[in-house]
N, C-alpha and C positions, 0 to 999 in steps of 0.2 A: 386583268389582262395586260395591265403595264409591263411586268414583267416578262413577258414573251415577247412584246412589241418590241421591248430593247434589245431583248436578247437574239431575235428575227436580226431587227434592222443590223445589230454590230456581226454576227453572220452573212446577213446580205454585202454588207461592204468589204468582209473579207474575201467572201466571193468573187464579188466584181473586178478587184483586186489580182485575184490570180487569174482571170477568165481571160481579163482584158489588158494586164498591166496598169491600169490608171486608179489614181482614188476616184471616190464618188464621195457628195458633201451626204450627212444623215438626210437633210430638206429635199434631196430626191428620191428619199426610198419611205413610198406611201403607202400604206399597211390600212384596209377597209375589211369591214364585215365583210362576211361574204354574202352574197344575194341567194335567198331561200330557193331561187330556180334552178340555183349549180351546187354541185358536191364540193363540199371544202367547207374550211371555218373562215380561213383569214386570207386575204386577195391581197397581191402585191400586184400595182398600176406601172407595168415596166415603159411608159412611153419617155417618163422622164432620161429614160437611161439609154435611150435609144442612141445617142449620139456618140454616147462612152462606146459600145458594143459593135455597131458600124453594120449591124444588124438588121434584120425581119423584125418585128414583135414576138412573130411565135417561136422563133429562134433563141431571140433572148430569153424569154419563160421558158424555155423547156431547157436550157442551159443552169440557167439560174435554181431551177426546180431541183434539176439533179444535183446542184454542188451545195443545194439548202440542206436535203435528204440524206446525204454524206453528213453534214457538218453538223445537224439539231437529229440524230438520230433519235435521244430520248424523248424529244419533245413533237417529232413528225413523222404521221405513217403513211402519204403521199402524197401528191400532187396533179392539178389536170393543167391544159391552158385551154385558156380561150380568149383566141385572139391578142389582144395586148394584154394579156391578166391571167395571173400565176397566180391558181386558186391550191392554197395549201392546207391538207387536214391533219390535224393537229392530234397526236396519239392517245390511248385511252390510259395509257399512264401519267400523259400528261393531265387529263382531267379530273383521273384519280386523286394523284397529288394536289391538285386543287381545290376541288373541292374540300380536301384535309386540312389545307391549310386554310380556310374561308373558316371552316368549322370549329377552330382554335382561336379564334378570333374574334370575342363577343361584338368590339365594335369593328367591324371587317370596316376596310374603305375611309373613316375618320382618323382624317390625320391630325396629331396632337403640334397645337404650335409653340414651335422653337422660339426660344429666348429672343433670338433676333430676326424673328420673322415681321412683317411689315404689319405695322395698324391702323385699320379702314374701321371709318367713322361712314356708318348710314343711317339717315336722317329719313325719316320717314312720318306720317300723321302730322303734322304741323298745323292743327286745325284752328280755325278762328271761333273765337271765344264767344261768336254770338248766333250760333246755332247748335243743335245736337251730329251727331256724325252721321252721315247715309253714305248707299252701297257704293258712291263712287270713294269716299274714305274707306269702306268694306276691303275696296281694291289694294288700296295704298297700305293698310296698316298690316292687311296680310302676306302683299306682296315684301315691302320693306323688313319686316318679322322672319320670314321666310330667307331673303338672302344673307339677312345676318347669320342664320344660321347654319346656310352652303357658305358661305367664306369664312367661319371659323371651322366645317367642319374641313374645309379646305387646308386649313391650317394658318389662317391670319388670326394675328388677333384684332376683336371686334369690338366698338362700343358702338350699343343702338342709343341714337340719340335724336330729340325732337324740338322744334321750335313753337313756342305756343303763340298765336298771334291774335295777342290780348291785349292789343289798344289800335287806336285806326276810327276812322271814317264808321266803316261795320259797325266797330263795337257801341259806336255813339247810336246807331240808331237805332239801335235794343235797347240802350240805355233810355234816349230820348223820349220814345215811343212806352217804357215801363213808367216813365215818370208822366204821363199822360194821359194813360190808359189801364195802368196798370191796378191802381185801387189797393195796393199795399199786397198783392196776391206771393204767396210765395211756396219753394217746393213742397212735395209732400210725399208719401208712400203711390200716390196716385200718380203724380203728376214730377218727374226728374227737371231737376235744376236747367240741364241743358234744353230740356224740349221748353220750359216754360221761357226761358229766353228766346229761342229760338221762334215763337209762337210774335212776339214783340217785334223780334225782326220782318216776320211777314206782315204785323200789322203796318209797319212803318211803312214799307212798300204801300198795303194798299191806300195808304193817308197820302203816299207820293204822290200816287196815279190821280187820284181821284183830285188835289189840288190844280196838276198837270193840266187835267181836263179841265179846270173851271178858269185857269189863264188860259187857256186858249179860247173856249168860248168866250173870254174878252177881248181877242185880238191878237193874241201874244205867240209867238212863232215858236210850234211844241218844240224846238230845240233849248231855246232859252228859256220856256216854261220848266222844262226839267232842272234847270240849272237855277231860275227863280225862284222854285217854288218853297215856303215858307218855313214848310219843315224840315227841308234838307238846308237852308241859310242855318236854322238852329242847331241840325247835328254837326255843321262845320263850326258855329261860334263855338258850341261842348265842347269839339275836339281840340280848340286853342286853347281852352277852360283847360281840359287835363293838362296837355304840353305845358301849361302855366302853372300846376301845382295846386287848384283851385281845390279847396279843401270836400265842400259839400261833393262835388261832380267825382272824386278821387276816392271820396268815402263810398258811392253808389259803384261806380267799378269794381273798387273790392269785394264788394260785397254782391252782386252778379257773378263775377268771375268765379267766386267759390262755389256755388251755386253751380256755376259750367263743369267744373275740376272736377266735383264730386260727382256729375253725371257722367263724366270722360273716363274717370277713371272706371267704373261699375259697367261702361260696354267694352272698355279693356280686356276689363276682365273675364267677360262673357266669351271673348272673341280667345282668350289668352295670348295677351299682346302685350309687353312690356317693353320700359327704356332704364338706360342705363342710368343717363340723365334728360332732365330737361332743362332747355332754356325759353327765356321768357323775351319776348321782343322789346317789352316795356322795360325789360335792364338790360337792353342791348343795344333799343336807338340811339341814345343818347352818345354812346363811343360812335356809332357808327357817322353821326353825324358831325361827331368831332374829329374823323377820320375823314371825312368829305369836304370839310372847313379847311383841312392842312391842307387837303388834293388841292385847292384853288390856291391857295399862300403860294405854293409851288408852281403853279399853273400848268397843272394836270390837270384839272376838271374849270370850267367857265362859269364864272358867274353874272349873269345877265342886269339888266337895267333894273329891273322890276324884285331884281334879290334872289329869284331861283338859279340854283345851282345845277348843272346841265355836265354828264360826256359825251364829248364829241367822239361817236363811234363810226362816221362814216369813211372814212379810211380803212377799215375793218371790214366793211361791208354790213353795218349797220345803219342805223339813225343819230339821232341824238336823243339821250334818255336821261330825264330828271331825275335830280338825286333828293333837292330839297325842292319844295315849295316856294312860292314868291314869301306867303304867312308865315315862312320860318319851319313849316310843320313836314315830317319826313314820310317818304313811302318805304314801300318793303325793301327796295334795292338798299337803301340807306342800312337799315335792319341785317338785313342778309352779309353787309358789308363789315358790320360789325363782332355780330354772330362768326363767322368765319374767323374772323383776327382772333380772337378768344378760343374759340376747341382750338384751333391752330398752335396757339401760345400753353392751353392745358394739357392736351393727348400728343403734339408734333407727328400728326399723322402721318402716314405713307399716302394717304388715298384719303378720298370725303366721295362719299356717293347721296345726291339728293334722289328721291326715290317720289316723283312729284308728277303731274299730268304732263300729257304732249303738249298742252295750250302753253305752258309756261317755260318752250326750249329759248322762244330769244330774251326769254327774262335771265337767264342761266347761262348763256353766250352771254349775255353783255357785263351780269356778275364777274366771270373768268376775265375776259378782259378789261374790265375796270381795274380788279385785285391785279393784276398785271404792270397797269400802268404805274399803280400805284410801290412798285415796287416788291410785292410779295413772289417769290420764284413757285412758289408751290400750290401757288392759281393754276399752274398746267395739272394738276393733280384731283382735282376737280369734276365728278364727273355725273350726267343730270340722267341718272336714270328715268328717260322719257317714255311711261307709260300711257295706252291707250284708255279711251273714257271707257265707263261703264253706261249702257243704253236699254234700254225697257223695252216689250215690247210696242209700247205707246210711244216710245219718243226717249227724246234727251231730256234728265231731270234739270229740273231749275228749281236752287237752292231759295228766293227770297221770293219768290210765289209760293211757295209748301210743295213743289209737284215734287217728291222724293220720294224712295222707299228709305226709309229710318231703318238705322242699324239693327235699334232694339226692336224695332214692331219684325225687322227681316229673320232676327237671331229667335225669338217668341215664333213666330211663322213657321220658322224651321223644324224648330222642336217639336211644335203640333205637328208637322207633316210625318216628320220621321216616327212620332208614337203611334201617328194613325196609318202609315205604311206599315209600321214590324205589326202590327196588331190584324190588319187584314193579311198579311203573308205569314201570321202565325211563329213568326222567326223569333219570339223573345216568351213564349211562354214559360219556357221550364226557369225562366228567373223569377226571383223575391223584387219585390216591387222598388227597391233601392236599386239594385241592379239595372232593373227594365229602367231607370231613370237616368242610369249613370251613362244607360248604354245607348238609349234616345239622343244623350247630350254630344253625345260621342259621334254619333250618326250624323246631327244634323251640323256639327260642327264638321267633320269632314266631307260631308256633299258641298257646304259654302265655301269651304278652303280650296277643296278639290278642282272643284268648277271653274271656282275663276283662278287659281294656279297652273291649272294646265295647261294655259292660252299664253301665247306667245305677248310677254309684256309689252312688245311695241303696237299689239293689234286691240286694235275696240273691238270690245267685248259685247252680245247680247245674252243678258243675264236671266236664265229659266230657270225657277226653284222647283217647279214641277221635275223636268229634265236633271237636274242635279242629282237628286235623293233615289233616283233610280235605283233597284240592286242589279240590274244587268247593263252592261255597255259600256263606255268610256266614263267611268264616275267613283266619288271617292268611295259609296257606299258597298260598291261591287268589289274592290280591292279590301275594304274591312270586313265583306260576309266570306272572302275566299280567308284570309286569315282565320277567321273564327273556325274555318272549315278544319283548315291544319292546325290549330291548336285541341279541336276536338279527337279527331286522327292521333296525334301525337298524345291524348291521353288516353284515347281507347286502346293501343300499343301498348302506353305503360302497363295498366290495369289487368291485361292480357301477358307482361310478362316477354313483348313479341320482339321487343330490341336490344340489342345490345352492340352502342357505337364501335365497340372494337372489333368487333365482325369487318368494318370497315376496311383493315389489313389487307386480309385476304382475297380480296377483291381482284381481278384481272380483264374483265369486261365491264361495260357497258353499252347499252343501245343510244342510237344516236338521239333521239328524245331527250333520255339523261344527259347526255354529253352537251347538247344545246342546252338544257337548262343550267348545268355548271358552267355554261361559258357568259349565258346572261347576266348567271351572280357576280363571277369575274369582272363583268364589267363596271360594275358601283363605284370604284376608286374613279376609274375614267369619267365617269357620268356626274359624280361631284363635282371632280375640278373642270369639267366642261359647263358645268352653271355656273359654276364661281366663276370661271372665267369669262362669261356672255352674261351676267348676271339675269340668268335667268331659271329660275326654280321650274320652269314650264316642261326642260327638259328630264329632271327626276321626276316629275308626275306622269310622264309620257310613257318613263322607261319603268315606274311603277306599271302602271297598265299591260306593256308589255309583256314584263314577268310573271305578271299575272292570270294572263288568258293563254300564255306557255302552262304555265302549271296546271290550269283547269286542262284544257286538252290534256298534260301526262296523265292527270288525277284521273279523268275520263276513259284513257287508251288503255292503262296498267293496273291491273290489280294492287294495292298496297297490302292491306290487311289478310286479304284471300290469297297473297302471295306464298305457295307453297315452299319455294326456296327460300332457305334465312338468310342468306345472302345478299339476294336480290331485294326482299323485305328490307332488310338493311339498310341495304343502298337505297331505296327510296325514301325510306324514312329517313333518313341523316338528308337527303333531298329536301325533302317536305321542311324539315327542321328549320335549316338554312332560307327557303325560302320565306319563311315567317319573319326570319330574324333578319333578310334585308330586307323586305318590305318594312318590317317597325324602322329599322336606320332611315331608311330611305321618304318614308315617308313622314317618319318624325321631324326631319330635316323642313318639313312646309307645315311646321305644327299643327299634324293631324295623329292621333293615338288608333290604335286598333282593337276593337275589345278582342279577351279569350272566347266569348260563348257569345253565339246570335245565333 
């Protein structure tokens, strides 16, 4: 539809032009769907123009109407108004040609990026090393996966990239808690590297608590019991231990960590999520904190009595936020500070999108203006895709109590749901038992994609796997059984001998049904570069849907196959066609696949 919107709007301006004598800027001539309750395709909002025209509203649309219908003859067969809005419909030549051209067009709407089009780095998963991943990462790794692949089909180019944050405080009390409890236990086909850490990290919690509890029943004021207590004094000596090089404690790290990698990367891949590169915080702090050393040399950042290194943000509308510790030992800002100088110095990005929870906006505000002060100009370029939590219907999970849904038990979960849904709805019998597996994986991987894609990244999410795997309603499952539908259709056609695309030619009508479905496909160029530019994939899965319950009603309303005219046969099929083949763009764009048979 881009192409008529310019070619409207630079006829509207010539319009105004002659009507009125005056130019008009493009940013006053607003081009909207039109609303299902009026006739027309495409509404032109004449209020902006009200001042050039010196006009009524219905004055100026019914002016403006006729000298459009003059000027885009080929492309317009009339016009109403109503009220301030110039509803215009759009000819069935014009839809003709359109649809012709959609249908030449294997990847309609993906646009290929130019030599010198800009490179946007989004960072996504960045998960710490001393647990396994749950559905609040489920969000993050699909949402982040997901926009990289609307802003390359945008036309950027993209690298997915992640920071692994495998050293810290956390990782010490996996550590501490395995060397204590652990009994030499290690992964196995039963038990993955990352849950069996992570299992260490809850124990460590409850050795906190229950310490907690035993200074205070001495007296001891549960704030500084939590800060006393024995086992957390030991996972902060560890963590000096690593920062010092200490060989035993540095040898057990590595050797956890691989253990974590090897379970990270196997629900990667379950989920198909990949990076281009990764970074690693443990060879990242160390610049970072030799970058926060020069900030105070310079006296950009403060450094206090006690040796912590501090910016002052409150001029900014901040606080003031630690960089280093009093002990010398760094947090994430430090990390993050460093990480940044390095892709910055690798890729010279255009753009950096962290793709990270809402809890963590003034960690990301205070990042941007630190890299600022510090002199980097391209901290304005910076930007924290702030996504909404993922919440149960019990509550908000909490990672070092165990309350989580785990990726793998969610991704296992799914897959049983989805075999014992196609299994009672009958929907996968006529497959060979590979298939019915391939096609399970298929299913339960786009109900969990689907589901939490849809939803606007800034809103918390309440996550129903019942609800998801649905085949009817707003769900990924209902858009892969309509697909299987028109792949079925489109081979019982061939088989029957009943199409032949160049019948297409002679084409001179269509019903308005068809006409709204060609104009939906038209819109996929638009509907990319409107998530790339809102980074948000929530809108192709929305306009998936759309397309989708349009086409069920045509499939519904029209005969295809029973169609006695080959014409009209035709033209639905090369319809039908098309709609299969933006649904797969479209919704392969939030890596979801569609089978041919279900």
């Amino acid at each position: 539809m881009n192409d008529i919107l310019n070619h409207l709007t630079s006829k509207t301006l010539e319009a105004i032009q002659a009507l009125w004598g005056q130019e008009a800027e493009a940013a006053q001539v607003q081009f909207q769907k039109t609303r299902k309750e009026f006739e027309g395709h495409l509404t032109l909002v004449v209020f902006p123009l009200l001042k050039i025209s010196r006009a009524k509203p219905e004055q100026t649309a019914e002016l403006l109407g006729k000298a459009l219908l003059e000027r885009c003859a080929d492309s317009l067969s009339g016009f109403n108004v109503i009220k301030g809005f110039l509803n215009l419909s759009l000819s069935e030549a014009y839809f003709i040609q359109m649809l012709r051209t959609i249908a030449q067009q294997d990847d309609f709407g993906i646009r290929q990026p130019s030599q010198d089009a800009p490179t946007v780095l989004v960072e996504y998963a960045s998960p710490n090393t001393n647990k396994p991943l749950h559905l609040g990462h489920v969000r993050n790794i699909l949402l982040g996966n997901s926009l990289a692949r609307v802003l390359a089909a945008a036309g950027k180019h993209v690298k997915k990239v992640q920071v692994v944050n495998d050293r810290g405080i956390h990782i010490c009390k996996s550590m501490l808690a395995y060397q204590k409890f652990g009994q030499g236990i290690e992964p196995s086909a039963e038990l993955k590297g990352d849950h069996l850490v992570g299992r260490f990290y809850v124990r460590f919690d409850q050795e906190h608590r229950l310490q907690i509890q035993q200074l205070v029943e001495q007296g001891m004021d549960p704030k500084q019991a939590k800060d006393k207590a024995p086992i957390l004094l030991e996972a902060q000596e560890m963590l000096r231990q690593w920062e010092a090089g200490e060989p035993a404690v540095r040898a057990l790290w590595e050797r956890m960590n691989q253990w974590v990698y090897q379970g990270f990367d196997a629900t990667y891949a379950d989920y198909g999520v990949d990076f281009d590169k990764n970074y690693y915080e443990s060879q990242t702090y160390e610049l970072g904190k030799r970058l926060v050393l020069e900030a105070v040399g310079q006296g950009i950042l403060q450094q206090k009595d006690d040796g912590s290194v501090w910016a002052d943000l409150t001029a900014d509308g901040l606080d003031e936020k630690v960089l280093l510790r009093s002990d010398g030992t760094s947090v994430y800002m430090t990390q993050d500070i460093g990480t940044a100088l390095l892709r910055h110095d690798e890729f010279q990005f255009d753009h950096m999108v962290y793709v990270v929870g809402n809890e963590q906006e003034y960690h990301f505000k205070a990042l941007k203006l630190i890299l600022a002060k510090m002199g980097h100009a391209w901290a304005g370029e910076l930007t924290h895709l702030s996504y909404g939590m993922v919440e149960l219907p019990e509550g908000k999970m909490k990672s070092r109590e165990g309350k989580v849904v785990d990726a793998d038990d969610l991704f296992q979960e799914m897959l049983q749901t989805a075999r014992q849904t196609a299994l009672e709805l009958g929907k996968l019998d006529e497959l060979s038992p590979e298939e019915q597996l391939r096609t399970h994986r298929m299913i339960a991987l786009g109900a969990v994609k689907y589901f939490i894609l849809k939803v606007n990244p800034k809103k918390t999410m309440l996550f129903n796997p019942a609800e998801s795997i649905d085949f009817n309603g707003n769900t990924g499952p209902f858009i892969q059984y309509t697909h299987a539908r028109v792949s079925s259709l489109l081979r019982k056609a061939a088989e029957r001998q009943l199409w032949n695309p160049e019948q297409l030619a002679a084409f001179e009508t269509l019903s308005a049904k068809e006409a709204e479905l060609v104009q939906l496909l038209a819109e996929l160029p638009a509907q990319i570069q409107q998530a790339a530019d809102e980074f948000s994939p929530a809108l192709l899965a929305n306009y998936c849907y759309e397309l989708t319950k349009t086409y069920n009603q045509f499939y519904n309303d029209f005969p295809i196959l029973r169609e006695e005219n080959p014409e009209s046969r035709a033209l639905r099929l090369l319809l039908s066609a098309n709609v299969a083949k933006v649904l797969r763009l479209a919704m392969g764009l939030l890596g979801i696949e569609l089978p041919e048979r279900m």
